[in-house]
C-alpha positions in Angstrom: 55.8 63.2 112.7 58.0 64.6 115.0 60.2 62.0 117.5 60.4 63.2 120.7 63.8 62.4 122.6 63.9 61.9 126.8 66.1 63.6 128.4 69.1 62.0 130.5 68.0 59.0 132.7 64.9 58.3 131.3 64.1 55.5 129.5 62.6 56.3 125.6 60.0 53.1 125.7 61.3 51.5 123.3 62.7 48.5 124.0 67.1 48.9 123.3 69.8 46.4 123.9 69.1 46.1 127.6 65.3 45.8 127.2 65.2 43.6 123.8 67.7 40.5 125.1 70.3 41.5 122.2 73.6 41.1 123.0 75.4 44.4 123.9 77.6 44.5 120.9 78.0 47.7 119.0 79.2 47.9 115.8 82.3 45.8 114.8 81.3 43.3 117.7 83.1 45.8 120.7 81.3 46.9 123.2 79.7 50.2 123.8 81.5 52.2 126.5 79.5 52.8 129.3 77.0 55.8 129.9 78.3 58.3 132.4 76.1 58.8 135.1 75.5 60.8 138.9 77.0 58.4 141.1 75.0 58.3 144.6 76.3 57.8 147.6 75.8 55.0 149.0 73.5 54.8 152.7 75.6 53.7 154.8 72.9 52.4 157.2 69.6 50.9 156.6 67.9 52.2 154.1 67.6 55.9 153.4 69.9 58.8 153.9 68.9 61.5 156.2 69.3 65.1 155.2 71.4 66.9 156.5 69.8 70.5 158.1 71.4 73.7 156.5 73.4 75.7 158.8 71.6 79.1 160.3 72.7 82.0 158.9 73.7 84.6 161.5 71.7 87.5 161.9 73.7 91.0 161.6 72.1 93.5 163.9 72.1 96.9 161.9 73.2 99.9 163.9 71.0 102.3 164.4 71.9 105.9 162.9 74.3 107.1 161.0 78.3 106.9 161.3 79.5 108.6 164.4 81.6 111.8 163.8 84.9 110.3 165.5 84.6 107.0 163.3 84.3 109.5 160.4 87.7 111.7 161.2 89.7 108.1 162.3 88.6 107.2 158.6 89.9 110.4 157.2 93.1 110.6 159.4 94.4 107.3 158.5 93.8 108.1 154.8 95.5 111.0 154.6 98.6 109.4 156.8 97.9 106.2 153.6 98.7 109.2 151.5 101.9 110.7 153.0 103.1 107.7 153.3 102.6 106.4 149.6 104.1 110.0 148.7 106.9 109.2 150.4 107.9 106.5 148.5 107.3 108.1 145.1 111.0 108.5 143.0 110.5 112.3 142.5 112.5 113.9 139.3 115.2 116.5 139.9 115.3 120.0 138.1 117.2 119.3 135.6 115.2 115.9 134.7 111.9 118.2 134.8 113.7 120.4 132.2 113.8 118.3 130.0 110.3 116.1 130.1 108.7 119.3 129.8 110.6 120.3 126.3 109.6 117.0 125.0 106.4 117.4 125.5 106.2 121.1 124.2 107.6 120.0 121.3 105.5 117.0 120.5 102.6 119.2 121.2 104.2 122.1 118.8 104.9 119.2 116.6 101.2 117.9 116.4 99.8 121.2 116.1 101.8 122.1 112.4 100.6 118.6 111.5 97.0 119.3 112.1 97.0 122.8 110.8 99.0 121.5 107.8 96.0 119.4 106.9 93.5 121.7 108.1 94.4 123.8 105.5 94.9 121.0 102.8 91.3 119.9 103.7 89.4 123.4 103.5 91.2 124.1 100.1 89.8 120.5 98.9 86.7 121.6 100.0 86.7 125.3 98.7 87.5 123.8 95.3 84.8 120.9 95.5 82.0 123.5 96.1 
């Protein structure tokens, strides 16, 4: 038969050091450490604690409508002036600097296509001969 173990707090009913008047040895004669617990706070006047009331949550009044059309275009105006001014700050490369990123990448890309074909063509003659 299965034993059923409580939980946290709650006593098992069966009667353990505290319960059965053994002394609170464990093994090799220490003693056990103590069980952590919730601490409560203690009252500090007579005898129970009061709760304390939530604070209210403020009510937002929702606007009625839509977005007005000069909200909309302040919106729009101060991102495109966001814009500008992130352009601005951008290191832009000269000609001769543009030259030159542009014929690496043509000739990686030229590079990449040979590759490809090369074993495009390995592939399909593998395959020609297989079937």
């Amino acid at each position: 038969m299965a034993r059923i173990r409580p939980s946290k707090g709650q006593s098992s009913g069966e009667p353990g050091p505290d319960e059965s008047g053994a002394d609170e040895t464990g093994p090799g004669g220490a003693a056990p450490p103590p069980v952590p617990g919730k601490r409560r706070k203690k009252a500090s006047g007579g005898g129970q604690q009061r709760a304390q009331p939530r604070p209210k949550r403020q009510v937002r009044s929702d606007k009625a409508g839509t977005v007005t059309k000069s909200v909309q275009e302040g919106r729009s105006r101060r991102y495109i002036g966001e814009v500008t001014t992130e352009l601005k700050k951008v290191t832009w490369p000269n000609r001769a600097q543009l030259f030159q990123a542009t014929a690496v990448v043509l000739i990686f890309v030229a590079v990449v296509a040979i590759y490809l074909g090369l074993i495009d063509a390995l592939m399909s003659t593998l395959v020609d001969a297989v079937f």
